[in-house]
C-alpha positions in Angstrom: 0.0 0.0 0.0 2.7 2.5 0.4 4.4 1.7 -2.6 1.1 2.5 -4.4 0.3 6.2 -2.6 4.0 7.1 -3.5 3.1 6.1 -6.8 -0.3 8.0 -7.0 1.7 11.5 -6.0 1.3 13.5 -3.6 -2.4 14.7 -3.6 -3.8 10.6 -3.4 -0.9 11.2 -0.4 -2.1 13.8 1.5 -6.3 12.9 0.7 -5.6 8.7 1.9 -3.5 10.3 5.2 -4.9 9.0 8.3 -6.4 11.7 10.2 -3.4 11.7 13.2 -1.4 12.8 10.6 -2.8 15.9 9.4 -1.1 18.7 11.4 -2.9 19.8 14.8 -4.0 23.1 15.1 -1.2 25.8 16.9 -1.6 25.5 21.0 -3.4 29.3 21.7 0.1 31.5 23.5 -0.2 31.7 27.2 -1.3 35.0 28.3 -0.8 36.9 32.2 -2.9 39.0 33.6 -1.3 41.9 35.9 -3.7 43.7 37.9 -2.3 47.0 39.2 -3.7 49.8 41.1 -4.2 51.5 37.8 -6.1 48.6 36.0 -5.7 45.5 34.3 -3.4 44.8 31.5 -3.3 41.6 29.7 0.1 40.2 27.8 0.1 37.3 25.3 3.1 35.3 24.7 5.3 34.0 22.0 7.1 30.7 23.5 8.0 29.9 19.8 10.0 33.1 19.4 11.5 33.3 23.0 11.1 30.1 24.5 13.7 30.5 27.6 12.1 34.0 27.8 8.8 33.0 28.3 9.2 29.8 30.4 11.3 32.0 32.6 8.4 34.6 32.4 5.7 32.5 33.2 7.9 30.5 36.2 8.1 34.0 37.7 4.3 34.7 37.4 3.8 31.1 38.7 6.2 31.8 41.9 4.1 34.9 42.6 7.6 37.1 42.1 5.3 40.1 40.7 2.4 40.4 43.8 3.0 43.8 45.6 6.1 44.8 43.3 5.8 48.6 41.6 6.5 50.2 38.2 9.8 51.6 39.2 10.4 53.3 36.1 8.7 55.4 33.9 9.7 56.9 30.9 7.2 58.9 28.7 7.7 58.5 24.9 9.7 55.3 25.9 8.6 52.8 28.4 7.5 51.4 31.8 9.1 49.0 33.6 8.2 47.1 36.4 8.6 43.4 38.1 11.6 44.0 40.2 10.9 46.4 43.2 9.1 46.2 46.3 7.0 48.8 47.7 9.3 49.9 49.8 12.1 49.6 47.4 13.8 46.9 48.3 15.0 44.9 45.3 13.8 41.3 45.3 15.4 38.0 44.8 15.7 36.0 41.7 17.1 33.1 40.3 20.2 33.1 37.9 20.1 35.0 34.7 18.8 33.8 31.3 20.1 33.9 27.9 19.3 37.1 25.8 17.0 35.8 23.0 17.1 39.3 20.8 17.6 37.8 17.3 14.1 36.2 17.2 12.9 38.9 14.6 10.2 40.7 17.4 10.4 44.1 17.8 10.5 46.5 20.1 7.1 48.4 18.9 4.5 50.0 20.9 2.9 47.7 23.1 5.6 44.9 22.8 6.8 43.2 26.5 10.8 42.7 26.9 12.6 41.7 29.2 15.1 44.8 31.0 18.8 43.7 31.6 22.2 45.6 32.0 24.8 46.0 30.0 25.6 42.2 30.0 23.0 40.7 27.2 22.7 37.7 29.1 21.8 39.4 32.8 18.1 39.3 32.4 16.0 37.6 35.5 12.7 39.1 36.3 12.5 42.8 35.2 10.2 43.8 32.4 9.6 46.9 30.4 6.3 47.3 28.1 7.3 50.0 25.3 4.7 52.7 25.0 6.2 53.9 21.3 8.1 52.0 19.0 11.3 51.4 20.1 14.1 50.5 16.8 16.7 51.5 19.0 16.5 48.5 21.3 15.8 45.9 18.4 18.6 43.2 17.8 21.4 44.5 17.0 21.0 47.9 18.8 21.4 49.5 20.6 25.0 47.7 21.8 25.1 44.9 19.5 22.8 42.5 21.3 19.5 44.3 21.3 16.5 43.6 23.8 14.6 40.4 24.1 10.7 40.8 23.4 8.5 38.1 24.3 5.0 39.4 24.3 2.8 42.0 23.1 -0.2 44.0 25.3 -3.8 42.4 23.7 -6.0 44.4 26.6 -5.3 47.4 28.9 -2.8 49.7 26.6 -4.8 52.5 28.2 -3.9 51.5 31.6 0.0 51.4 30.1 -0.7 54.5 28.8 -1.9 56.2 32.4 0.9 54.8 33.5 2.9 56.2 31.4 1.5 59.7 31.9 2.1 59.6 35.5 4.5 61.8 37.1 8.5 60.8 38.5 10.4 61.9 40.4 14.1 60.2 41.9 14.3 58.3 45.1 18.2 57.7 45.7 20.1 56.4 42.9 16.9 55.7 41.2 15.4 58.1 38.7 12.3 57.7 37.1 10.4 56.8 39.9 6.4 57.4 39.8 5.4 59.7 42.4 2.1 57.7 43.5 3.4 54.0 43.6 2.0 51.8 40.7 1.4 48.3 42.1 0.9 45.1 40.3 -1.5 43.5 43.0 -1.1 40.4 41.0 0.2 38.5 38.1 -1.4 35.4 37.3 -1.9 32.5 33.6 -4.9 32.9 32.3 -7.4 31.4 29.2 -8.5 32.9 26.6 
């Protein structure tokens, strides 16, 4: 029998496949949820394009890392960045950095979720910044050769970014940048469509 759908080309193939063979459909992209004092904003996911990213991401959600941490920094025309500060400032804990995963063709555009780092590409832990414009200066290879990892994009709440954005700073020691009025992510959680 196989000899003869070889021989019959490759539409009697693909009709007389068994029906475990046709391709599944893609899994949906995980999405998180943060709820902050400001509102909700909800992030989908691209495991295909940053796999350690996300997995990293999504362990960090999972651990509860982002419960009762602040948007540190706020930069309008740039970004906001949160996921690594306490309330009262204290920097929390994480596990061992990841490997920068720039050159997956994402972009840094309005919207997008990255992950922050310093000046060592692969440095990143928990951090994350959403961009609130597009941002070509941080895609791979700027804007030092390595670029910025995205991961995700915003699907609901880019108003609440947006507020965010807008709100005013002020520096607290050596950090600048600092929102005035804490913004708090109450919560980080998976959720379905």
């Amino acid at each position: 029998m196989k000899w003869l759908m070889l021989a019959l080309g490759s539409a009697a193939l693909i009709a007389n496949a068994p029906a475990f063979a046709q391709s599944a459909p893609q899994a949906a992209h995980p999405s998180v949820l943060f709820k902050t004092s400001q509102g909700d904003i909800r992030v989908e996911l691209y495991p295909e394009k940053a796999p350690k990213t996300v997995a990293n991401f999504l362990d960090y959600v999972k651990a509860g890392q982002y419960t009762g941490t602040i948007f540190h920094r706020v930069i309008p025309g740039f970004m906001i960045q949160g996921g690594g500060y306490t309330t009262s400032y204290a920097e929390k804990p994480t596990r061992a950095p990841i490997q920068l995963e720039s050159r997956s063709g994402l972009k840094n555009a309005t919207g997008t979720i990255s992950m922050a780092r310093t000046g060592d590409p692969d440095s990143a832990t928990a951090q994350f910044f959403i961009n609130t414009v597009d941002n070509a200066g941080l895609d791979y290879p700027n804007p030092d050769g390595n670029g910025y990892a995205v991961f995700g994009k915003v699907t609901s709440g880019m108003d609440v970014v947006k507020k965010i954005e807008g709100t005013p700073t002020t520096s607290r020691g050596e950090m600048a940048n600092v929102p005035q009025k804490q913004i708090v992510i109450e919560s980080a959680t998976i959720v379905g469509k």
